[in-house]
N, C-alpha and C positions, 0 to 999 in steps of 0.2 A: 504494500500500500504506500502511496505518495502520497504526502499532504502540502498543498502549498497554503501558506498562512499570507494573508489580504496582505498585512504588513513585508514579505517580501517580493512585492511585484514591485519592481520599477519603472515607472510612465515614463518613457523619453519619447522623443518629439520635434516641431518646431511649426511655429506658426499657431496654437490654438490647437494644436490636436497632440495629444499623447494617449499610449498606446504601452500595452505592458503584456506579455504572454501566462497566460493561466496554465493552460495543458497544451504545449509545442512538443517535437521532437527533442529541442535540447532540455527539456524538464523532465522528461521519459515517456512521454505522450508518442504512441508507434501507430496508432491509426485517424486520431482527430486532432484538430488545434483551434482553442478556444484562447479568443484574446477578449482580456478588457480595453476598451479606450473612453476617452470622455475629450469633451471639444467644450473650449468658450463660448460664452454668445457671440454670436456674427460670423466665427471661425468655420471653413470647410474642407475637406480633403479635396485635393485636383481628383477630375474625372479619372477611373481606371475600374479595372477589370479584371476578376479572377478566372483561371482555368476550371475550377470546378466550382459546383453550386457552394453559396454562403446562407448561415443564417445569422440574422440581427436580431436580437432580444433589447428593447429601451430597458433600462433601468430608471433611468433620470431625465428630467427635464423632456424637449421636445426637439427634435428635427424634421429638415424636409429629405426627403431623399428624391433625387431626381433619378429614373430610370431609363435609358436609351432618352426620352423627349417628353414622359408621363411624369410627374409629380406627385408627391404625398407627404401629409405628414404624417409623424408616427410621435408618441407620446408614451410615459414610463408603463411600463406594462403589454407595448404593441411589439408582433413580431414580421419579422418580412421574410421571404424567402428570393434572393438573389438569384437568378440562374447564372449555369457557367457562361462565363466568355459575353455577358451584358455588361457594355458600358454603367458606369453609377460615380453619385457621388451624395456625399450625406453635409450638412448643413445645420448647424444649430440656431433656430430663431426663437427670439425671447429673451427675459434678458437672466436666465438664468444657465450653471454651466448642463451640458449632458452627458448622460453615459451608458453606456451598452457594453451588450458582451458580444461576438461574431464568433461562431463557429462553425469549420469545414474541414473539410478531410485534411489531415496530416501530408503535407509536402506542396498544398493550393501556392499557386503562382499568381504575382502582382504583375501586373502587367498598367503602364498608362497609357492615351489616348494616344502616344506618337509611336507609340510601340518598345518605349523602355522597359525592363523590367526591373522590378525591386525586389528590393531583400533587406527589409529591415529586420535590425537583430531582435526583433522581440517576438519575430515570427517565427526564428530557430531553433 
């Protein structure tokens, strides 16, 4: 059994969005990866895209999520189901901070809009 204790997640980031890995590969997580993030008011993630489907669980506060050119918001308690390989980006409006949790299969690729890919560490 692995337990990771709230107190050792680290949020790194920049811009309004941080982001800290729950269940990754590098925490011992071998088939899913559940990250927390939370975003300031006004703050968003640039458009991008995973390889495999995602899901978003609100915890806090409110965002919009825009999807391919559909909009929504979602609120603490709402969940979403991202398909793979859909454009998105999430948004916090209000004036309070938000946070959710995303989970997806263990090894999901970030991919943005020009066709970078990422690899933040807290994905690992």
């Amino acid at each position: 059994m692995l337990v990771v204790r709230g107190q050792e997640l680290e949020a790194t980031g920049t811009e309004g969005n941080f982001a800290g890995g729950v269940a990754t590969p590098g925490r011992g997580a071998e088939e899913v990866s559940v990250i927390r993030q939370r975003q300031s008011p006004g703050a968003a993630n640039p458009p991008h895209l995973h390889d495999r489907e995602e899901v978003m669980i609100v915890l806090t506060g409110t965002v919009k999520v825009t999807i391919e050119k559909e909009e929504t918001e979602l609120s603490a308690g709402d969940a979403l189901i991202v398909p793979a390989n859909t454009m998105h980006r999430i948004e916090t409006i209000g004036e309070a901070e938000a946070g959710w949790l995303l989970a997806a299969p263990a090894g999901v690729r970030f991919l943005f809009s020009d066709g970078r890919e990422a690899s933040p560490a807290w994905a690992r």
